[in-house]
N, CA, C and O atoms as a Tinker XYZ file with bonds, in Angstrom:
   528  protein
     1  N     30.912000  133.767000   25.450000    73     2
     2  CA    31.968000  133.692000   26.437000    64     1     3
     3  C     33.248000  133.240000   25.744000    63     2     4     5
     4  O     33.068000  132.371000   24.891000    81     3
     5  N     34.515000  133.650000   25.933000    73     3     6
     6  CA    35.626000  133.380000   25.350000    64     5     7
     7  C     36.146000  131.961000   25.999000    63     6     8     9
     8  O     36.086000  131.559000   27.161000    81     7
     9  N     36.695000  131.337000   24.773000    73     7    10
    10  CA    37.423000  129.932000   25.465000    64     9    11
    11  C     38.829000  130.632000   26.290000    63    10    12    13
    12  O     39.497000  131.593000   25.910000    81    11
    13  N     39.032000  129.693000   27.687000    73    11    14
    14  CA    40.070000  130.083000   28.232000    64    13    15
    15  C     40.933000  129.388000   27.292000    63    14    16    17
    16  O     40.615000  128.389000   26.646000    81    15
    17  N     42.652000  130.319000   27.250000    73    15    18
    18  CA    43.820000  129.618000   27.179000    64    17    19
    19  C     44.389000  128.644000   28.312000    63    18    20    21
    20  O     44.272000  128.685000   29.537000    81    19
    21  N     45.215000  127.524000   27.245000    73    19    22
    22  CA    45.491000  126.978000   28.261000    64    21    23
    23  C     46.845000  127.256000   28.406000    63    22    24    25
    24  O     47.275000  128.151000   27.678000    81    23
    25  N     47.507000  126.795000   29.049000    73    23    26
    26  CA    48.928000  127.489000   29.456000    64    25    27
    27  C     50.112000  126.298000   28.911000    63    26    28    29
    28  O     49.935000  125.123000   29.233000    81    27
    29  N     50.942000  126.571000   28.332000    73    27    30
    30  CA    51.614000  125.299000   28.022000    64    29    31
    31  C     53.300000  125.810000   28.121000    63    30    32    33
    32  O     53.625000  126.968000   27.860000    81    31
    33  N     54.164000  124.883000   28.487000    73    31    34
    34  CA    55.162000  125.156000   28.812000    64    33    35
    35  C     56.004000  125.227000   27.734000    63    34    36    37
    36  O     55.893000  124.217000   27.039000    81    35
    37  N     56.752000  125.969000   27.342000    73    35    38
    38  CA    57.563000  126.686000   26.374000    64    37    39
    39  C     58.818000  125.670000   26.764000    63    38    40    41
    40  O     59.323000  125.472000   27.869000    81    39
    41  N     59.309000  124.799000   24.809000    73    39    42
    42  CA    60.403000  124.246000   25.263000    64    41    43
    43  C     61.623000  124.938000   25.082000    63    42    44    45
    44  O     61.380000  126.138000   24.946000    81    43
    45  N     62.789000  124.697000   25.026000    73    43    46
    46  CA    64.009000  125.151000   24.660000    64    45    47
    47  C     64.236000  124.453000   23.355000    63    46    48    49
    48  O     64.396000  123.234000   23.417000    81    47
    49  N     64.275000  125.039000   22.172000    73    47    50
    50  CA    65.246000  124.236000   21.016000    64    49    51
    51  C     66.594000  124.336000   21.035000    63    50    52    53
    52  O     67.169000  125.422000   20.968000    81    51
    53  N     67.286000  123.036000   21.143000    73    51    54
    54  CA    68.640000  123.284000   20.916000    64    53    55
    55  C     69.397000  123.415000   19.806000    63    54    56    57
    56  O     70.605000  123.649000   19.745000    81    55
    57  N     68.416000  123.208000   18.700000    73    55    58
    58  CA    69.173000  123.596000   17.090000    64    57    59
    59  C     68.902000  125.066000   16.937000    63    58    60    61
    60  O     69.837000  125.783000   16.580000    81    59
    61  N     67.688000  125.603000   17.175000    73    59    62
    62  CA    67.876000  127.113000   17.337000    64    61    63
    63  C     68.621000  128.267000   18.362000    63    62    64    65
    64  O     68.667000  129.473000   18.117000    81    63
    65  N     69.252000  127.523000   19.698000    73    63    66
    66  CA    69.924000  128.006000   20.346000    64    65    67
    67  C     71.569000  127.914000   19.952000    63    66    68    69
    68  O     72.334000  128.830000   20.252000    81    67
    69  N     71.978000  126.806000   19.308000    73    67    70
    70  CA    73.290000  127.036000   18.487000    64    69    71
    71  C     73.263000  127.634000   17.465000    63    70    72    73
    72  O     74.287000  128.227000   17.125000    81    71
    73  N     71.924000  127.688000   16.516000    73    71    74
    74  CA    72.126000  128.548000   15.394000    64    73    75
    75  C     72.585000  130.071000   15.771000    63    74    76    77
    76  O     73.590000  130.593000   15.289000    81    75
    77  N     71.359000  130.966000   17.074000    73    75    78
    78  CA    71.686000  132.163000   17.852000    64    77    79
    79  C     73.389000  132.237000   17.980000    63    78    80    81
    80  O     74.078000  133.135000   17.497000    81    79
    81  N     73.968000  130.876000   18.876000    73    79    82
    82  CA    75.257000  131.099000   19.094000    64    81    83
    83  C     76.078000  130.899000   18.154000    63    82    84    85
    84  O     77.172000  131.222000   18.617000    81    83
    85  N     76.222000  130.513000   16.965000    73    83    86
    86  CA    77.065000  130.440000   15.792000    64    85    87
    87  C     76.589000  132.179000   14.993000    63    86    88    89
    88  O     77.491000  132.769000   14.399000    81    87
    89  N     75.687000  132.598000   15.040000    73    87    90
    90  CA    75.267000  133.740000   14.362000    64    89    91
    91  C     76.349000  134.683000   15.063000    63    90    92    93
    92  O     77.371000  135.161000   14.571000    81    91
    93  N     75.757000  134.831000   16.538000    73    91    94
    94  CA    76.750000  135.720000   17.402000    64    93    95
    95  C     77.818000  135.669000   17.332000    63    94    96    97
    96  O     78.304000  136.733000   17.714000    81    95
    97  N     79.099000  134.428000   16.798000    73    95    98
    98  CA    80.078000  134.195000   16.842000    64    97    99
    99  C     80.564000  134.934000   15.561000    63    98   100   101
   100  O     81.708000  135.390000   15.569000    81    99
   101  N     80.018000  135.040000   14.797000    73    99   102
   102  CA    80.206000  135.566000   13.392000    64   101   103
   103  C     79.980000  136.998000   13.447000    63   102   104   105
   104  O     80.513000  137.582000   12.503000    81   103
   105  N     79.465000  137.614000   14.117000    73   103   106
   106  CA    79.302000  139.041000   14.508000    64   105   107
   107  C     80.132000  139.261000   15.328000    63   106   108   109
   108  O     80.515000  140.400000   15.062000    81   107
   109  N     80.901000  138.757000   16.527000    73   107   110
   110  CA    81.454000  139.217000   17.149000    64   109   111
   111  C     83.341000  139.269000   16.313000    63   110   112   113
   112  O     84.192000  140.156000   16.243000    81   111
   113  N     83.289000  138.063000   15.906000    73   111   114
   114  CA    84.108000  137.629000   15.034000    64   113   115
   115  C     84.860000  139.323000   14.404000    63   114   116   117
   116  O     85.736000  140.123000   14.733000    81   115
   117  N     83.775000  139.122000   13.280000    73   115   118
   118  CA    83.844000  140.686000   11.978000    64   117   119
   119  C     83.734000  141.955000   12.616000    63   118   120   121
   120  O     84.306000  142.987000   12.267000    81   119
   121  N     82.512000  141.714000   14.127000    73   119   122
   122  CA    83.388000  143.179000   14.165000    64   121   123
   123  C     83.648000  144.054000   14.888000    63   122   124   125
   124  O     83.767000  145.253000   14.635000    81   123
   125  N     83.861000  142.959000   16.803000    73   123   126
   126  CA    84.714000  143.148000   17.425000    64   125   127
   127  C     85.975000  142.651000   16.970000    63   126   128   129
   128  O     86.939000  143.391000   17.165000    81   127
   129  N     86.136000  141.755000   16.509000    73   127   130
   130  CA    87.757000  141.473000   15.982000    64   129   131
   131  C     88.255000  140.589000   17.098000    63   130   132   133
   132  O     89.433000  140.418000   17.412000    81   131
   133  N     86.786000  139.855000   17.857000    73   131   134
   134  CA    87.936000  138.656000   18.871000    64   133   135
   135  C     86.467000  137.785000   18.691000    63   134   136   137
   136  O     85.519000  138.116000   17.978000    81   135
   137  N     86.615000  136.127000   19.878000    73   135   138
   138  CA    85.918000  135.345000   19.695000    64   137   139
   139  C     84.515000  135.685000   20.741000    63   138   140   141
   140  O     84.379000  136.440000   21.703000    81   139
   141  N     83.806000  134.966000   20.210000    73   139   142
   142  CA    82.665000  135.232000   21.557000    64   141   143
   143  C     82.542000  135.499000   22.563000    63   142   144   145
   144  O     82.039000  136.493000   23.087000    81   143
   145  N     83.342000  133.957000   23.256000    73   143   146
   146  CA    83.749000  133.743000   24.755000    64   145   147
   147  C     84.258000  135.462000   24.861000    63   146   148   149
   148  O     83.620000  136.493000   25.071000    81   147
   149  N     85.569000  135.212000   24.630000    73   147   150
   150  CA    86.692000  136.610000   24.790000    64   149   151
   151  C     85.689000  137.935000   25.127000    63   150   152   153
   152  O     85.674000  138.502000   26.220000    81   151
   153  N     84.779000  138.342000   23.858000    73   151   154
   154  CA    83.934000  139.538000   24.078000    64   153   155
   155  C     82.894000  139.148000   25.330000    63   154   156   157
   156  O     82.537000  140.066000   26.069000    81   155
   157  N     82.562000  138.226000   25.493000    73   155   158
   158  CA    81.652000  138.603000   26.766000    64   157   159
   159  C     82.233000  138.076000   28.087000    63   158   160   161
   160  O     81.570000  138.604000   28.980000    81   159
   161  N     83.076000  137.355000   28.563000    73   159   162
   162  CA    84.170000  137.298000   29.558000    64   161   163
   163  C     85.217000  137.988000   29.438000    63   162   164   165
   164  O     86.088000  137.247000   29.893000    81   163
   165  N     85.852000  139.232000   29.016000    73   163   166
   166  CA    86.848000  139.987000   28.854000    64   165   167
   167  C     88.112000  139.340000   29.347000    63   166   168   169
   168  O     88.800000  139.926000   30.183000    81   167
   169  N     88.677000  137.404000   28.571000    73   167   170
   170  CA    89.602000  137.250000   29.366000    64   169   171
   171  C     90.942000  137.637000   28.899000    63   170   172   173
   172  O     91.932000  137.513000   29.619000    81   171
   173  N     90.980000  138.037000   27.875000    73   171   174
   174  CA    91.714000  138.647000   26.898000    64   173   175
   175  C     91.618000  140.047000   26.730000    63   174   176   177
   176  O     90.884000  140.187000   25.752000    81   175
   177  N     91.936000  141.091000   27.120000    73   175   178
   178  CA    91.172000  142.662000   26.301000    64   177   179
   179  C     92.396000  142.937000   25.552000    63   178   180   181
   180  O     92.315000  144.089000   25.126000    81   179
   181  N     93.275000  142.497000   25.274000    73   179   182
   182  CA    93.644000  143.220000   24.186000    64   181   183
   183  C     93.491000  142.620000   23.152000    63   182   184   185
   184  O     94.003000  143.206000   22.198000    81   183
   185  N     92.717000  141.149000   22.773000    73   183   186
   186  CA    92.433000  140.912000   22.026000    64   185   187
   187  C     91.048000  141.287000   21.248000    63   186   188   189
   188  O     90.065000  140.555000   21.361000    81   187
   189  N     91.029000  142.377000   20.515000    73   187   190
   190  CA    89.584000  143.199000   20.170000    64   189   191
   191  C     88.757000  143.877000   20.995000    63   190   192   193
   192  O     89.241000  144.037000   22.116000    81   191
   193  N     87.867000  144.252000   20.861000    73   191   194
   194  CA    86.898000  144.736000   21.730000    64   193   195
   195  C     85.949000  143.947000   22.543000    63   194   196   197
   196  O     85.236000  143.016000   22.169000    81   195
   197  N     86.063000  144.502000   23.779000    73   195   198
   198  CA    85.109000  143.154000   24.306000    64   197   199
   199  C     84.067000  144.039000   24.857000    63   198   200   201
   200  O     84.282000  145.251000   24.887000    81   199
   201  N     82.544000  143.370000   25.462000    73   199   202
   202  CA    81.486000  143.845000   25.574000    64   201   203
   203  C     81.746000  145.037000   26.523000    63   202   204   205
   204  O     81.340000  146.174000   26.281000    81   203
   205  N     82.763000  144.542000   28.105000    73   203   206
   206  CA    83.115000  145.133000   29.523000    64   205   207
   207  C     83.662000  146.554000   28.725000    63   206   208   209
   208  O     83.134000  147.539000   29.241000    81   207
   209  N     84.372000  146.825000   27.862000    73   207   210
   210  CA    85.209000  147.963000   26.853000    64   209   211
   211  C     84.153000  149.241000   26.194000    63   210   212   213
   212  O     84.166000  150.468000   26.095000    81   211
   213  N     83.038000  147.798000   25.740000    73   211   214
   214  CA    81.728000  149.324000   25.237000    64   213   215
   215  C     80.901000  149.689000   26.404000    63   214   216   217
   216  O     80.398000  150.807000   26.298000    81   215
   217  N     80.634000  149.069000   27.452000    73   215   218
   218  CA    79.898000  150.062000   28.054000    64   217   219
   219  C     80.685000  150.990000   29.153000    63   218   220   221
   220  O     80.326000  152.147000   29.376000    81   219
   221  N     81.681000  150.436000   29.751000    73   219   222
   222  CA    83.044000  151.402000   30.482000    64   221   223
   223  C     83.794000  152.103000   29.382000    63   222   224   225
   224  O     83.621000  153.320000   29.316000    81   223
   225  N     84.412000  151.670000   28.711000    73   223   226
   226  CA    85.231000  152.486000   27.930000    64   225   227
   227  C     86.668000  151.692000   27.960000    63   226   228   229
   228  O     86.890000  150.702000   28.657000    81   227
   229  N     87.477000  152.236000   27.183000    73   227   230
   230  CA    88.701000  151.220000   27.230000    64   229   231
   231  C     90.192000  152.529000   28.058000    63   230   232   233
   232  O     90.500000  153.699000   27.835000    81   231
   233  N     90.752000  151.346000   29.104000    73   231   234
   234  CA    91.550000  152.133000   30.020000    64   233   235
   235  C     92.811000  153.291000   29.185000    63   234   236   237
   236  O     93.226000  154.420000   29.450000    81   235
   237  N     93.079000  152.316000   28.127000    73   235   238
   238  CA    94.113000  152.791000   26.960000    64   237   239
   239  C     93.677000  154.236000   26.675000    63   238   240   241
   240  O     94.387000  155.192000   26.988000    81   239
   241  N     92.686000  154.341000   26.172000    73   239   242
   242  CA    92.107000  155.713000   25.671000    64   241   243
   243  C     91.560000  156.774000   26.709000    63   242   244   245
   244  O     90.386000  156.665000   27.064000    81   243
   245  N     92.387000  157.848000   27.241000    73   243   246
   246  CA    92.275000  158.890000   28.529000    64   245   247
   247  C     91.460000  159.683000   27.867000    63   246   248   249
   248  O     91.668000  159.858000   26.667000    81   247
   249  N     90.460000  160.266000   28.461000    73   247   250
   250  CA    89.767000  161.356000   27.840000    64   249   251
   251  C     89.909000  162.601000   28.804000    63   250   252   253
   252  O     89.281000  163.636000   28.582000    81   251
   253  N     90.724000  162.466000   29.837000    73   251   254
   254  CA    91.217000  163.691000   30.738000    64   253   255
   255  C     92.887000  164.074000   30.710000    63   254   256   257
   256  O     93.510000  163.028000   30.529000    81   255
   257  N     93.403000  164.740000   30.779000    73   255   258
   258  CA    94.630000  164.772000   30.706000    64   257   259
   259  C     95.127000  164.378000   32.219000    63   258   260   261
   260  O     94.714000  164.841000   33.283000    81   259
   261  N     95.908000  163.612000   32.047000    73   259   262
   262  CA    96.173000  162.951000   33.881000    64   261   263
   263  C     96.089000  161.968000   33.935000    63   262   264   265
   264  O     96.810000  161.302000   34.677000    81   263
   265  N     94.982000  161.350000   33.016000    73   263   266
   266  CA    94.368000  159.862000   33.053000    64   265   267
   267  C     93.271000  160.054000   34.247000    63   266   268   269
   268  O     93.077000  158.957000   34.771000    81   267
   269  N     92.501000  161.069000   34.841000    73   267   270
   270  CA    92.047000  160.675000   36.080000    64   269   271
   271  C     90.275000  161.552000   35.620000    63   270   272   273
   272  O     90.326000  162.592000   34.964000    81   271
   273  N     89.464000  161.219000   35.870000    73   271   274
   274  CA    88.519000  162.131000   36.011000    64   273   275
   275  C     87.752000  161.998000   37.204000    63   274   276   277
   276  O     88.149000  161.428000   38.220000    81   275
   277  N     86.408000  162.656000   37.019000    73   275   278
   278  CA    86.025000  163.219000   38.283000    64   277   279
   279  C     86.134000  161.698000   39.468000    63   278   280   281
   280  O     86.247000  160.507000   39.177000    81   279
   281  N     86.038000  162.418000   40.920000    73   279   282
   282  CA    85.764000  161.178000   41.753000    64   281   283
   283  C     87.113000  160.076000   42.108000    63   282   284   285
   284  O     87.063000  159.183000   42.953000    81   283
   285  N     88.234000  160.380000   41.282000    73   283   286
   286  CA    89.735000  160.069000   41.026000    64   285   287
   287  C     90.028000  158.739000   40.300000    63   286   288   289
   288  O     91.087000  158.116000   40.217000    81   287
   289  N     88.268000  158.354000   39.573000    73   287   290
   290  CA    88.151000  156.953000   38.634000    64   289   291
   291  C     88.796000  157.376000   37.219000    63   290   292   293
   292  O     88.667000  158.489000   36.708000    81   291
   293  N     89.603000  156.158000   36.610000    73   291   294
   294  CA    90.254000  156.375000   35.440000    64   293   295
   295  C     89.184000  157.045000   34.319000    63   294   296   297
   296  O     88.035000  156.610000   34.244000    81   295
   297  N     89.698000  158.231000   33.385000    73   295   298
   298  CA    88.680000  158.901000   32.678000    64   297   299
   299  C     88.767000  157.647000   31.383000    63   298   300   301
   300  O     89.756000  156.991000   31.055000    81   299
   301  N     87.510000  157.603000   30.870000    73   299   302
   302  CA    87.340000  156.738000   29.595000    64   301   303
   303  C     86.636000  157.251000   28.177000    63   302   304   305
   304  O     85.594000  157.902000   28.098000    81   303
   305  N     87.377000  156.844000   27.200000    73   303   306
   306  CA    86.249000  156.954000   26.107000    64   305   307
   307  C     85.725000  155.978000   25.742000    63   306   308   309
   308  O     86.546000  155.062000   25.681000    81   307
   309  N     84.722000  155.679000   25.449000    73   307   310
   310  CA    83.881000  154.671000   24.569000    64   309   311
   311  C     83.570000  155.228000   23.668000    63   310   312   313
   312  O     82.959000  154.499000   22.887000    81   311
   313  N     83.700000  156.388000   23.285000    73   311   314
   314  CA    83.812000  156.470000   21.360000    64   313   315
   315  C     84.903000  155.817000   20.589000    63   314   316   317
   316  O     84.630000  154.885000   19.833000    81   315
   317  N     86.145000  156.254000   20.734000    73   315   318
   318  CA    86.907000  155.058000   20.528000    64   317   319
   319  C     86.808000  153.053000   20.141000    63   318   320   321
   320  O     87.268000  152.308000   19.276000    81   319
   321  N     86.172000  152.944000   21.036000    73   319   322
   322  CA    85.834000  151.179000   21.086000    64   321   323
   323  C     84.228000  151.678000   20.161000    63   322   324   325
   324  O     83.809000  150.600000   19.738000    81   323
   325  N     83.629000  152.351000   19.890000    73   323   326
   326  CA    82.477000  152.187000   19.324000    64   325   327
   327  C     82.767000  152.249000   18.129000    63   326   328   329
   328  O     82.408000  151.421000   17.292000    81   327
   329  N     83.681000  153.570000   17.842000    73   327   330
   330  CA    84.626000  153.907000   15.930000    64   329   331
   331  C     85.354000  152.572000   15.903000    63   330   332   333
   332  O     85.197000  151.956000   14.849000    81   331
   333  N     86.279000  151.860000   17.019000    73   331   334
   334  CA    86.909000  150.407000   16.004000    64   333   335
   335  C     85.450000  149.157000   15.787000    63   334   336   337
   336  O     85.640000  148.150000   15.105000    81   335
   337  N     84.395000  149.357000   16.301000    73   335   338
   338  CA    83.916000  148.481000   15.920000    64   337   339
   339  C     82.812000  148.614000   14.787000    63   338   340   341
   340  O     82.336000  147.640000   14.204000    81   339
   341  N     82.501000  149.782000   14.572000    73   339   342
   342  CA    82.165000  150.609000   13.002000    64   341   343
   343  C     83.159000  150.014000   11.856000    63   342   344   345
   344  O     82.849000  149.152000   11.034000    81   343
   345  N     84.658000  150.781000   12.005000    73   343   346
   346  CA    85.146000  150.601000   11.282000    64   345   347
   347  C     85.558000  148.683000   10.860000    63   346   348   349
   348  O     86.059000  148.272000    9.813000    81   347
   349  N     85.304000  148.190000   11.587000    73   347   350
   350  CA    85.729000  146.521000   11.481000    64   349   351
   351  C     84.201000  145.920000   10.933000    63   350   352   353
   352  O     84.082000  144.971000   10.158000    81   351
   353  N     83.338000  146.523000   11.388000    73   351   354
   354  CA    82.072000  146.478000   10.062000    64   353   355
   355  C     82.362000  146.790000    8.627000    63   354   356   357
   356  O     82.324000  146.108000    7.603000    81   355
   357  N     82.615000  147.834000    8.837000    73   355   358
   358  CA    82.669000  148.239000    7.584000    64   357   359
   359  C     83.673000  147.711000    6.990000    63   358   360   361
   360  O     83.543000  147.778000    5.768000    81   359
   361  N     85.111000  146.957000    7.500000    73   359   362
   362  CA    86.008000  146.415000    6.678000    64   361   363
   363  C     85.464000  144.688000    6.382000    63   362   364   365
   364  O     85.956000  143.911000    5.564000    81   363
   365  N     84.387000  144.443000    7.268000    73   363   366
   366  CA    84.100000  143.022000    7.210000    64   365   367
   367  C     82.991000  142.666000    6.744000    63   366   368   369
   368  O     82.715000  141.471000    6.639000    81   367
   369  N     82.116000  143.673000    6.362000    73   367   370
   370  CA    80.919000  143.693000    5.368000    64   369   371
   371  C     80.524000  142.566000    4.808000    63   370   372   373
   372  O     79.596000  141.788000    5.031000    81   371
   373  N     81.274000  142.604000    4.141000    73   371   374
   374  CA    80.987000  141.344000    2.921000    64   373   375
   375  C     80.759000  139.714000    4.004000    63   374   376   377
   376  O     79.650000  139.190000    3.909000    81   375
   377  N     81.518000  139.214000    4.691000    73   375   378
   378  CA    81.832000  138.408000    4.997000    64   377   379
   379  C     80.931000  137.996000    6.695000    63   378   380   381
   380  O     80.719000  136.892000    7.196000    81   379
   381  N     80.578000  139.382000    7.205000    73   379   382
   382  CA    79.152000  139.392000    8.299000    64   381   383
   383  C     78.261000  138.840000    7.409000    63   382   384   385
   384  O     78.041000  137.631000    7.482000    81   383
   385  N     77.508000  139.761000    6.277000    73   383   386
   386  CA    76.104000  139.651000    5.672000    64   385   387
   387  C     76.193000  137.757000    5.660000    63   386   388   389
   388  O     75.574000  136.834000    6.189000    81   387
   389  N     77.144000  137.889000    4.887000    73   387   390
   390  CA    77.602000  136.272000    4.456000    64   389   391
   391  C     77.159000  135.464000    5.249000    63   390   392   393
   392  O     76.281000  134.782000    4.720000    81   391
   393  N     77.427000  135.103000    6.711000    73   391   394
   394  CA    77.525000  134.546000    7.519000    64   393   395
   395  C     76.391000  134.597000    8.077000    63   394   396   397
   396  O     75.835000  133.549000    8.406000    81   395
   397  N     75.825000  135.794000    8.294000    73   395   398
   398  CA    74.522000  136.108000    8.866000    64   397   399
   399  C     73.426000  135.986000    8.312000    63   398   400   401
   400  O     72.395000  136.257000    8.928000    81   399
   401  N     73.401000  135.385000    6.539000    73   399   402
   402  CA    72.176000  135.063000    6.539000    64   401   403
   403  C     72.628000  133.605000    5.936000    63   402   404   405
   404  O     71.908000  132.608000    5.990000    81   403
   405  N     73.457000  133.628000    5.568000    73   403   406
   406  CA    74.173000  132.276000    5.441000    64   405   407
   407  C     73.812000  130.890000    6.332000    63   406   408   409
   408  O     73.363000  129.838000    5.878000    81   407
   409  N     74.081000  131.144000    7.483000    73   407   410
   410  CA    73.730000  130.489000    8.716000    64   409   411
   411  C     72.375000  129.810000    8.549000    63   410   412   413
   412  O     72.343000  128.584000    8.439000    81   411
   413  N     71.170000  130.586000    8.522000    73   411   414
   414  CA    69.892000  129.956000    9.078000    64   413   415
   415  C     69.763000  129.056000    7.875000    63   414   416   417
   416  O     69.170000  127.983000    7.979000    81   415
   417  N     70.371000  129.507000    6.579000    73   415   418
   418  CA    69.646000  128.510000    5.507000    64   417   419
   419  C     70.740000  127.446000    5.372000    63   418   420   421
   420  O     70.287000  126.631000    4.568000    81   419
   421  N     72.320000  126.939000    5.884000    73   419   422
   422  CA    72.722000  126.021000    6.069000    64   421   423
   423  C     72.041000  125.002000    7.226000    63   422   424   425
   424  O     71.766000  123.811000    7.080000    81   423
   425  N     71.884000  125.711000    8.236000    73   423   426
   426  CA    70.932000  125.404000    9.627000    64   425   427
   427  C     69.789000  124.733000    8.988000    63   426   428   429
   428  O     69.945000  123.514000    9.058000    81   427
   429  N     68.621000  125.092000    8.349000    73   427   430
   430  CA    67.536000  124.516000    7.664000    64   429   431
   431  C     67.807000  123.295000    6.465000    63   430   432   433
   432  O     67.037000  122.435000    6.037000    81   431
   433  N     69.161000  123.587000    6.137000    73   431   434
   434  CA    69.384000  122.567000    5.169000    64   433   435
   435  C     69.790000  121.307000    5.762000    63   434   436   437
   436  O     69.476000  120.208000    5.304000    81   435
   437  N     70.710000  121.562000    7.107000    73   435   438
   438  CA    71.379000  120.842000    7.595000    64   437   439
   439  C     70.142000  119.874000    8.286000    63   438   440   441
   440  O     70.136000  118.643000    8.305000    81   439
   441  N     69.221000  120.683000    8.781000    73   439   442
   442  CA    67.819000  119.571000    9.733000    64   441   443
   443  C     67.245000  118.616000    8.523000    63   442   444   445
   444  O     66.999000  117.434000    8.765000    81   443
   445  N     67.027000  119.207000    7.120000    73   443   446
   446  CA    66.763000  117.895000    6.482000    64   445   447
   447  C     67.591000  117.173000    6.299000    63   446   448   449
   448  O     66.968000  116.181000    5.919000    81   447
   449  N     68.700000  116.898000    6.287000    73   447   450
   450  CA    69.617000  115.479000    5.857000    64   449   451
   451  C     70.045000  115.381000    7.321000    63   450   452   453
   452  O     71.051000  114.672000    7.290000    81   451
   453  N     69.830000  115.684000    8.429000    73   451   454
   454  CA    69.921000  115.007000    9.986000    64   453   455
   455  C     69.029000  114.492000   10.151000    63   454   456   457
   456  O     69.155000  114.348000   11.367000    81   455
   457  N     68.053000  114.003000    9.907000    73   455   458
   458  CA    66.435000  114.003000   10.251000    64   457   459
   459  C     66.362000  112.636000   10.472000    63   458   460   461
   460  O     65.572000  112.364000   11.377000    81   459
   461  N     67.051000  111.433000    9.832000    73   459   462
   462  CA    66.835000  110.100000   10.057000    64   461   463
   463  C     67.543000  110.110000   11.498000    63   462   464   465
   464  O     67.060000  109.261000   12.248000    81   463
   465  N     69.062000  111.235000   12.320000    73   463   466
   466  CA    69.592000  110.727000   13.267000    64   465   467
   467  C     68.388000  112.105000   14.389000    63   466   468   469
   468  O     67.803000  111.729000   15.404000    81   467
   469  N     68.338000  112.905000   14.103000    73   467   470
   470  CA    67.133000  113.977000   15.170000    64   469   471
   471  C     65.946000  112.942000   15.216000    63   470   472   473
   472  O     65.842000  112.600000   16.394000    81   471
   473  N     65.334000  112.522000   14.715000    73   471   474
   474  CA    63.948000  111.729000   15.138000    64   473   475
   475  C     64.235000  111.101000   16.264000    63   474   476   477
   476  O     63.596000  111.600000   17.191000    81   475
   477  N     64.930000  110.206000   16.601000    73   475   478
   478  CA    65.282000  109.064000   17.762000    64   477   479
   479  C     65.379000  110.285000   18.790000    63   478   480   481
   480  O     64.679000  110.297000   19.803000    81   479
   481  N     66.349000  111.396000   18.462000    73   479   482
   482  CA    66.658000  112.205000   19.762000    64   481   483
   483  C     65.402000  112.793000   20.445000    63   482   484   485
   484  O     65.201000  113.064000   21.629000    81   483
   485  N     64.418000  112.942000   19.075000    73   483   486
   486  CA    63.086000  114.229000   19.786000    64   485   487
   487  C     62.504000  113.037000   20.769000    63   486   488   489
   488  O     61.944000  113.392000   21.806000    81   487
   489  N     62.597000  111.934000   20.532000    73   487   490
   490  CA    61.947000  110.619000   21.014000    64   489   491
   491  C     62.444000  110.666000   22.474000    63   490   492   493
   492  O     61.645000  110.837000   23.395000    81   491
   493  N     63.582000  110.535000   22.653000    73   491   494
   494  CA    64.316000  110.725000   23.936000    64   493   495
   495  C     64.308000  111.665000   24.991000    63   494   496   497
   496  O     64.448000  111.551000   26.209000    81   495
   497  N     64.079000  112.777000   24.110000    73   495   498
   498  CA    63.991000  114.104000   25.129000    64   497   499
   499  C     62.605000  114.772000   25.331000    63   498   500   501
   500  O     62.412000  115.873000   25.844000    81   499
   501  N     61.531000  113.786000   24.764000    73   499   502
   502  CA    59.996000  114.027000   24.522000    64   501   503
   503  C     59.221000  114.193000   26.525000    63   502   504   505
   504  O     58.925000  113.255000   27.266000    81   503
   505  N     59.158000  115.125000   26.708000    73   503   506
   506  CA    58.519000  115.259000   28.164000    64   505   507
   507  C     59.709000  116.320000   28.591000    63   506   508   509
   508  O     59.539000  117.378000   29.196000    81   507
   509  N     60.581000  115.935000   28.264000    73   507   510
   510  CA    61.873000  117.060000   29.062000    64   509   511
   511  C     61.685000  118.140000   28.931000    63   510   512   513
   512  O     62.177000  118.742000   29.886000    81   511
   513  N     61.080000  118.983000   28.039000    73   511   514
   514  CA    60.756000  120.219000   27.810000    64   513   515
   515  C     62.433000  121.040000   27.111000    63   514   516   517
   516  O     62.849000  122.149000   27.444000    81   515
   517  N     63.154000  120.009000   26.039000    73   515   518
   518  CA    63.784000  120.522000   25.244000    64   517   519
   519  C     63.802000  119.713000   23.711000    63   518   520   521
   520  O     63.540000  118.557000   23.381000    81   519
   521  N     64.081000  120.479000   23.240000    73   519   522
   522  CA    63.451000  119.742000   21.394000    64   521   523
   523  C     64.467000  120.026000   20.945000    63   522   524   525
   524  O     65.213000  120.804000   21.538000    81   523
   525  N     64.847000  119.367000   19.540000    73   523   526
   526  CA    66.029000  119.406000   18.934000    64   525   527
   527  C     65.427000  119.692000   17.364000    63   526   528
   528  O     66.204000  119.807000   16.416000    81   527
């Protein structure tokens, strides 16, 4: 007969959830060409490409003559916003890779010489169902 599993509650790490968000920041960075926030709250669009831009398309770029397509909604391209964010890869290459693998092994370096001030914290937040 197989042993049952038991079920255990999955915590949140918060050193691996800023590492995710410092990674993303560095990608959005190189090669949308604006900050995080900006790309996924579009509060800025003309500052780079933001997320709302790749899946609608950006208003700037008409792909009907008129500006209008079917239904009388503004016509869009999203090839456009997909080629500037190719090309801002490809001009930022060097300096993504960098960052992107850069990150986890400063991140890992950084938990051993925090480790005398993280111990007290895991202590604190031990039952909460988040780990540091």
């Amino acid at each position: 007969m197989k042993k049952k599993r038991s079920s255990r509650r999955k915590n949140t790490n918060l050193l691996k959830l800023a590492e995710a968000g410092v990674i993303a920041s560095i990608m959005t960075q190189n090669m949308a060409g604006t900050s995080l926030r900006n790309f996924i709250t579009n509060e800025n669009p003309s500052d780079g490409v933001t997320l709302m831009e790749l899946f609608r398309g950006s208003p700037a770029v008409l792909g009907v003559k008129g500006g209008l397509g079917r239904g009388g909604t503004p016509a869009m391209s999203m090839g456009a916003n997909w080629d500037t964010l190719w090309q801002n890869t490809k001009a930022n290459a060097v300096p993504l890779m960098l960052g992107v693998v850069g990150t986890p092994i400063i991140f890992r370096a950084g938990k051993k010489f925090a480790r005398p001030v993280l111990t007290p914290i895991r202590g604190l937040l031990k039952g909460s169902g988040v780990t540091v």
